[in-house]
Phi, psi and omega in degrees: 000119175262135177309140182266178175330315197279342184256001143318272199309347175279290174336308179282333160296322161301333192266305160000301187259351165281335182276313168307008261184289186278009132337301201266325172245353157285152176266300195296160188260345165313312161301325203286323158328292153325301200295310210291312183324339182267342165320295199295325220262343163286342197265292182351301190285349172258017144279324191281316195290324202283295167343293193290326172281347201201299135314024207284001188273330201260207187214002175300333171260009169287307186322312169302312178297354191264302181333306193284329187312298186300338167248004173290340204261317165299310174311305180314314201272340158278324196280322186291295142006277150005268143359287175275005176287297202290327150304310190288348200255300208255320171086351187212156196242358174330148180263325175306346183232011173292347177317325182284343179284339158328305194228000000 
């Protein structure tokens, strides 16, 4: 049996409030990372899924999805960068004490 649009879409709702969730309630910014990435990774699927259901002659969200990869993976790649400045500088990735980098 192949999953139909709703149990796509349920999945992807699920991975959606699971990133916000650790968004909201992690300190580390690794988590926090993580979390947008499972973001990222809800909205893909709900590209992938509307494309295979509603759209199937065309390709625009296999486009989007490679589009959002390519830029999740540069993000991912500042971020972490970032990260290790602000460890290396501080010793710790805690968000609570990134506070002092303003000014």
């Amino acid at each position: 049996m192949q999953p139909g649009l709703y149990h796509i879409l349920f999945i992807s709702t699920a991975l959606f409030f699971i990133g916000v969730y650790g968004f909201f309630t992690r300190r580390n910014l690794v988590t926090m990372l993580m979390s947008v990435e499972l973001i990222l990774n809800s909205v893909n699927l709900n590209f992938i899924a509307f494309n295979k259901y509603l759209w199937f002659d065309k390709m625009d969200g296999l486009f989007f999805t490679i589009f959002i990869i390519a830029i999740a993976a540069a993000e991912a790649a500042v971020a972490i960068a970032i990260i290790i400045n602000l460890y290396r500088s501080h010793n710790s990735i805690d968000v609570e004490q990134t506070e002092e980098l303003r000014y």
